[in-house]
N, C-alpha and C positions, 0 to 999 in steps of 0.2 A: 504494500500500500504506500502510495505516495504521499507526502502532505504538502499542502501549499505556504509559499513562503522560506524562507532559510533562518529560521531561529524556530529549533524545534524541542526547545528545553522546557521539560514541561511545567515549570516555574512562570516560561515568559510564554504569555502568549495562548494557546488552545489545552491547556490540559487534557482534557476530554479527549481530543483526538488524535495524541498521543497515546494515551490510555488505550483508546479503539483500536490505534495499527499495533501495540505489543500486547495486546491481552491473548489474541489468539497465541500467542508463543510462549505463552507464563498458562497457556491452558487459565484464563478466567473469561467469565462469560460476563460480557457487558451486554445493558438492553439496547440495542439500536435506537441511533439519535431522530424521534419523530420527524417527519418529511416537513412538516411544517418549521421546524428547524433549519434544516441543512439547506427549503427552498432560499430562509429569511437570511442563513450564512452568504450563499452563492450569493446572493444580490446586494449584498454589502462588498462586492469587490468591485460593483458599477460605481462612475462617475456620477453625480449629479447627471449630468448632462446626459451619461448614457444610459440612466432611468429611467427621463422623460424620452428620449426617442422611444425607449422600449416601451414605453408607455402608450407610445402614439403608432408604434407597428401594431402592437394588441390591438388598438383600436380600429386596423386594415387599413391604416394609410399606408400609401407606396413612398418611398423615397423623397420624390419629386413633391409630393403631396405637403410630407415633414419640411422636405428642403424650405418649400416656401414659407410654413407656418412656422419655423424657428429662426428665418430670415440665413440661410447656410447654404451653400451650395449642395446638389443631391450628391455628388463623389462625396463631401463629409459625410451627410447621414452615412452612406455606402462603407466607409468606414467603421462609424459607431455600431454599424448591425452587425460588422465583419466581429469588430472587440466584443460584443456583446456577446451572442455564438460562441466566439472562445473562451471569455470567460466564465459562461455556463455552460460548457462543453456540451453547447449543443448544437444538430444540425441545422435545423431550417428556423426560418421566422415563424412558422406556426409552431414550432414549439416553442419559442421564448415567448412566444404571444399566451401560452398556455401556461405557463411560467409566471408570468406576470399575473396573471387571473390569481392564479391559485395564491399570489402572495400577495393580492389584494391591491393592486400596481394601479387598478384600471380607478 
């Protein structure tokens, strides 16, 4: 298991999920971190700014659409969706649009 970030001491920073990647190897069973958790973690690594666009793809605007309502060119948005997606490591805009929902974005 991977963890995000480079300070993985479990002092500084996520305890928990340190705890989560070595428990399995000390043989302890921890209860899995509720989905409403881990959506509200993942979306704490958005910008401001790439909140609202994700905000406003949920909503089915297209690029050009955002471009104009956040006064940006659409290659930015095009951007923000790209960072967005990676940062939630997810494929398409209907899943970060789904994503959003579920963590109350909309």
């Amino acid at each position: 298991m991977t963890l995000p970030g480079d300070a993985h001491l479990p002092w500084h920073g996520d305890g928990d999920a340190v705890l989560r990647a070595v428990a399995p190897f000390l043989g302890i069973k921890v209860p899995p971190v509720p989905v409403s958790e881990q959506v509200t973690g993942m979306l704490d690594e958005l910008s401001a700014r790439e909140k609202e666009v994700l905000g406003l793809v949920a909503q089915g605007l297209s690029d050009s659409q955002i471009a104009e309502r956040l006064v940006i060119s659409p290659h930015t948005v095009h951007r923000h969706v790209a960072n967005i997606l990676a940062k939630l490591r997810l494929p398409t805009r209907a899943a970060a649009a789904a994503r959003a929902a579920g963590a109350g974005l909309l």
